[in-house]
Every structure is written in C-alpha cells, then in structure tokens.
C-alpha positions in Angstrom: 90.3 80.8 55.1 93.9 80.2 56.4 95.7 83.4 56.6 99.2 84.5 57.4 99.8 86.6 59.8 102.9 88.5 61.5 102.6 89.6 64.9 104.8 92.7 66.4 105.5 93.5 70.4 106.0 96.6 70.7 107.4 98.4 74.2 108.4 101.7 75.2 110.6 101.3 79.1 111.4 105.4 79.3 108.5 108.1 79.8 111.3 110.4 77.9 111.3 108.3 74.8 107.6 109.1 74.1 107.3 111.2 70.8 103.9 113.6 70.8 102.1 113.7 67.7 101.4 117.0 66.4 97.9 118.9 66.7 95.3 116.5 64.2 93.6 118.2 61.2 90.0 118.6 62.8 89.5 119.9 66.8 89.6 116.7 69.0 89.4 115.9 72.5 90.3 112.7 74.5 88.9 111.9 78.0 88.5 108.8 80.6 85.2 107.1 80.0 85.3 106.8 83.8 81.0 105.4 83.9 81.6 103.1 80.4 79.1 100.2 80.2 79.0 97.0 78.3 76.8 98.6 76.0 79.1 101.5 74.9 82.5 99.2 75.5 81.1 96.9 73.0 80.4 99.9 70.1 83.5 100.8 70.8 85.3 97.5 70.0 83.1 96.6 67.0 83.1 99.5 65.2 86.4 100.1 65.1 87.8 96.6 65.3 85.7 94.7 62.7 88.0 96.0 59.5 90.8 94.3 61.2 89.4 90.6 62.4 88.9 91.9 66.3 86.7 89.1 67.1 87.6 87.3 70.6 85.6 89.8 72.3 81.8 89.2 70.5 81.4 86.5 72.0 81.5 87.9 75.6 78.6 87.7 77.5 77.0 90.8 79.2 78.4 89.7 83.3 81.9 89.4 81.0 81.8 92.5 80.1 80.6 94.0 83.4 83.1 91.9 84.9 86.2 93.3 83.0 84.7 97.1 83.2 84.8 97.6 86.8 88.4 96.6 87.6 89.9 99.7 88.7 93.2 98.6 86.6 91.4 98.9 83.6 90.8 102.1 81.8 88.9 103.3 78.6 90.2 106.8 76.8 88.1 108.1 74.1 88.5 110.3 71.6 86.1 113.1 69.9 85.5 115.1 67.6 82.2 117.5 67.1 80.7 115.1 70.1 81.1 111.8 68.3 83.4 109.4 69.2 86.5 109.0 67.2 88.5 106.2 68.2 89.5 104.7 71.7 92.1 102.8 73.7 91.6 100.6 76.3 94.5 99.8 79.1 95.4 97.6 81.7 97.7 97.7 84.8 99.7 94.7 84.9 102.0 93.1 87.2 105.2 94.2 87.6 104.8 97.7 86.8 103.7 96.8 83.0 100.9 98.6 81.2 99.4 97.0 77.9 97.4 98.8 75.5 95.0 96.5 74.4 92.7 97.6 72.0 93.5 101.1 70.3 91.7 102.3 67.0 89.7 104.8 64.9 86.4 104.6 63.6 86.4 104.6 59.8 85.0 108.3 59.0 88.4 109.8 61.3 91.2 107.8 59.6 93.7 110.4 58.0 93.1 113.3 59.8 96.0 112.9 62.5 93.8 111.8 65.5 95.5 108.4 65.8 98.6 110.0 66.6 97.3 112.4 68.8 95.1 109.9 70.8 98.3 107.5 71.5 100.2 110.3 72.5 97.8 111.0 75.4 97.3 107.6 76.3 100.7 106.6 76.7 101.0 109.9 78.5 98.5 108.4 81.3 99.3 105.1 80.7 103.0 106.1 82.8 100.8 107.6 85.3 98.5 104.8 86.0 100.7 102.4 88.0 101.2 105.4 90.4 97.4 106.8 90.5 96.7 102.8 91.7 99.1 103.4 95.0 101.4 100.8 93.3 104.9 101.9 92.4 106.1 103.8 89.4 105.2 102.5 85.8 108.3 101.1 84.0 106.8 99.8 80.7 104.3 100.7 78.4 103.7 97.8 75.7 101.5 96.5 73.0 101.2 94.0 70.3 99.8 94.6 66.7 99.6 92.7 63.6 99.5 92.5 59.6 95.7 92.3 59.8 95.5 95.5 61.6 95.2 99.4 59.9 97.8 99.8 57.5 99.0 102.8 59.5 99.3 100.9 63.2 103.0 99.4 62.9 104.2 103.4 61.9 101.9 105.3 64.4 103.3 103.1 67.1 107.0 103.4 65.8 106.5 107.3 65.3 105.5 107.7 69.0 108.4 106.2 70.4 107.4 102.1 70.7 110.3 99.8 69.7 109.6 96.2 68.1 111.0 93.7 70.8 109.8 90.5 69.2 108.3 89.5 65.7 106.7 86.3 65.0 105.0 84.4 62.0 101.8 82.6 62.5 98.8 81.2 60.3 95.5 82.1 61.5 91.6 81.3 60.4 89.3 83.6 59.4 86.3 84.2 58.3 85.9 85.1 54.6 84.2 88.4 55.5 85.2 89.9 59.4 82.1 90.0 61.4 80.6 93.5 61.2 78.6 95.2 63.7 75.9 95.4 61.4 74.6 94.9 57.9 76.5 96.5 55.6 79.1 98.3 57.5 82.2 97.4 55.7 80.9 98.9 53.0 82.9 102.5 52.3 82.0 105.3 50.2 83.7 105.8 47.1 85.4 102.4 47.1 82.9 99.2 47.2 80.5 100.4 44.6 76.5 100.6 45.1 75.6 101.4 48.6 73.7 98.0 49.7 70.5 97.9 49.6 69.1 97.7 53.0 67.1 94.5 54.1 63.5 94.4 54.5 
C-alpha cells in the first residue's frame, strides 16, 4: 500500500542545549554494547523497529552486519531494566564533526515508563563525546531524522531533549500491508488485538 509519509531532521549544534530527562518510572541502566554481534544487533533492530516499518536492514546479510559492527565510529547503547534489554540507539561518527543517531527505540513492554527520555539523554550525552574519544576534533552536531511512521511519542521525546526540526519534507512511500515482524505473532499486544494467536503447529 502507498502511504504518506512526513519526514523530520532533527539537530542539536550546542552540548548546553541538551535537556535531561528526568529519572524513568522503573530502575534502568544504559551501557556500550562494546562486544555486540550480528546476532544481538539484529534483535535489537527488529524488535523494536518492526511496529514502525524499520525494514532496510533485514535484508543484510551476516558479513553486512559484521562489516558495519566493527567500525570503531559506530557505537550501540543499550538500555535495561531487571537485565532485559529495554530499548537501544545506535550512532555513528560522521564527517565533519557530525554524529547521527540512527536507530533509537524501545521495545514494546517499556513504552510509557520514561526510559525513552532517559536513554536519549545519555546518548546524546556521549554522542558529544565521541568525535573526541576517536582523536578527531571536538563534536559540533548531534542529528537525526524521524518520521510519521515512527512511535507516536519520537517527534516530542526528540523536541523535549533539546533537538530542533531543521527540515520537513512530504513523501509517499510503499509498504507492506502488515510490517515484517520478527516472528509470528509479535505485533500482537495484550489488551488491544483481541485473542492471543494461536501458535502454529
């Protein structure tokens, strides 16, 4: 199906502007997932992306994946709660003293509990490091995109922190009638999509 969808860049260009979220509503942590695989990369991207049409990244085969992992610009942050991972971000290094976040998101069971806010805070905290910690010369840019398909919540969580629309743009795009899910039944969400399915033989 033909879709539309509206596109937002999003920047923040002064450490000072950053806006920390307050304490979530459950204990949490967030650490570098220095050692991350494919395997656990993947999860990570899937579960939490499927809800929102995160798709480009499926198809990536396994040296892809190892490929992309290992470049020291690139860095995976994870959040937890209770030992089970919460939501993640992934950044990148870029030319010019840019950093993009380019995947950030929670797993379904930790939406509403304030850990978004308090997982882009520390991000963007180390994403104004990064530049720096590389030998390169000071971060001056933090930035991201995000979209109408995304969580309901992304455009305000990235506005609340500090971020500040630079560009907004209209496009059409195809999807799939249902997002791909990770597996069988996993869009399906307690106390809004009826019956649990029934699982396949």
């Amino acid at each position: 199906m033909l879709v539309d969808q509206t596109r937002w860049d999003l920047e923040m260009t002064d450490p000072a502007a950053l806006r920390p979220a307050g304490p979530p509503a459950v204990p949490a942590s967030v650490t570098p997932c220095d050692l991350i695989g494919p395997e656990f990369a993947r999860f990570l991207h899937a579960a939490v992306g499927f809800r929102w049409h995160w798709s480009s990244r499926l198809a990536w085969e396994y040296r892809e994946w190892l490929d992309w992992l290992a470049r020291p610009e690139v860095e995976t942050w994870v959040a937890y709660v209770d030992g089970a991972p919460a939501g993640f971000c992934e950044m990148e290094a870029e030319a010019e003293g840019s950093v993009q976040l380019h995947s950030f998101g929670l797993l379904s069971p930790f939406h509403g509990l304030g850990i978004g806010g308090f997982l882009l805070t520390r991000v963007v905290e180390r994403a104004w490091e990064l530049h720096g910690d590389l030998g390169h010369d000071p971060t001056r840019r933090v930035w991201l995109h995000t979209n109408s398909l995304d969580g309901p919540h992304a455009l305000d969580n990235y506005r609340a922190r500090g971020f500040t629309v630079v560009r907004q743009h209209q496009r059409q795009r195809e999807l799939p009638d249902e997002p791909p899910q990770p597996w069988p039944g996993a869009g399906w969400r307690p106390g809004l999509d009826g019956p649990r399915p029934s699982p396949v033989a």
